[in-house]
Steps between C-alpha positions, in 0.01 A plus 500: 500500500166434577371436852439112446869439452609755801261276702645188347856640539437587887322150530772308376750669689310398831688177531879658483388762744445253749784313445683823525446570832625184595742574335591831641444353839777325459767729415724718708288839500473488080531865356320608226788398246431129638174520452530617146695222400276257632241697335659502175570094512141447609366802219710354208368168539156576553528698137671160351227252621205653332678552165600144497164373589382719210788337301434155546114564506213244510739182450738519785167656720324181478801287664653791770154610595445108649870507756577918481340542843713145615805703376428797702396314815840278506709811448354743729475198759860401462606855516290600792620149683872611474436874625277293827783306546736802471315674752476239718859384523636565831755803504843390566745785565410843297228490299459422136347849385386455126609833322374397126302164388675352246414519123360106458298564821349804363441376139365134682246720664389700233456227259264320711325808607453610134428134359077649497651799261623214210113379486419897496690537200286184313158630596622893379596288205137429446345809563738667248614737791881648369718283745772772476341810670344237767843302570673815561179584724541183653849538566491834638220458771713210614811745514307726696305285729822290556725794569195581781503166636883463571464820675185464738681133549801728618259658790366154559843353525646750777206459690463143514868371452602112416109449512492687233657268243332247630144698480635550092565150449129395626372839271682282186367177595089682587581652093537201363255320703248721352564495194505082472114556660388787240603241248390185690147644623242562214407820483216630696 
C-alpha cells in the first residue's frame, strides 16, 4: 500500500471518527467489544462506498456529485437532532442509560459519513488506482479510527453526562454542516 492511499484511507475515515465519539458519548461506558462493532459497521461500509463509486463510475458521478453532500447534511442533521433531543428530554424516574445504538442508527450514520468515499471510488476510477487494496484501506482506517472514537467518546461521556449526547448530536449536525460548505464554497 502506498502512502497516498494510507493518507487517503486515514482522511476518509476522519468523518466516522467524529461521529464516533458522539457516538460513544452516548453509550453506557462502551467496552472495547462495543466499540468494535460500531467499528466494524462504520469499517464495512466505508470499504463498500468506494467500490461502488468505482462501479458505477463517471455516469452515476455526474448526477450524485450535484445532491451527495445534501444527502449527508439531512442525515447527519436528522440524526444529530434526535440524539439533542434525547439529551435534552427531561429525566423522569431512572434514567434511560443507552447500553448499544441500534443497528439502523449505526448504519444511518455511517452512510452519510462515508457518502465522500462513493465519489473516492469514481475519481480512483480515473486514475487507474486498484480500488480493491484502497477500499479495504479505506475500510480499515475507518475500523480503527472508529473503534478510537467510541472509546475517547466513552471518557467524554462519564465526564460530561446527559450533555454529552447532546454535545454528539451538535458534533453530527457541525459534520454535516461542513461538508454541505466544502461542496457549496468554491474552492480556495
Amino acid at each position: 500500500m502506498t502512502l497516498p492511499v494510507t493518507l487517503l484511507a486515514f482522511g476518509m475515515s476522519m468523518d466516522a471518527f467524529a461521529a464516533a465519539i458522539g457516538k460513544g458519548t452516548a453509550l453506557n461506558r462502551p467496552g472495547l467489544r462495543e466499540a468494535m462493532r460500531i467499528g466494524l459497521i462504520f469499517g464495512v461500509i466505508e470499504f463498500i462506498t468506494p467500490l461502488l463509486g468505482w462501479l458505477l463510475g463517471q455516469t452515476a458521478a455526474q448526477y450524485v456529485s450535484h445532491w451527495d453532500h445534501w444527502i449527508a447534511f439531512v442525515l447527519l442533521c436528522f440524526l444529530g437532532g434526535r440524539m439533542i433531543l434525547s439529551g435534552a428530554r427531561p429525566a423522569s424516574g431512572e434514567p434511560v442509560v443507552l447500553q448499544r445504538h441500534p443497528f439502523w442508527v449505526l448504519a444511518v450514520t455511517g452512510i452519510a459519513t462515508s457518502i465522500d468515499a462513493f465519489a473516492i471510488g469514481v475519481g480512483l476510477a480515473f486514475l487507474d488506482v486498484p480500488i480493491i487494496p484502497a477500499a479495504i484501506a479505506i475500510g480499515m482506517a475507518t475500523f480503527i479510527m472508529t473503534t478510537l472514537g467510541v472509546l475517547l467518546g466513552r471518557v467524554l461521556g462519564k465526564l460530561a453526562g446527559r450533555q454529552a449526547e447532546i454535545l454528539g448530536g451538535v458534533l453530527l449536525i457541525v459534520i454535516g454542516a461542513v461538508i454541505l460548505k466544502e461542496h457549496m464554497l468554491p474552492a480556495a
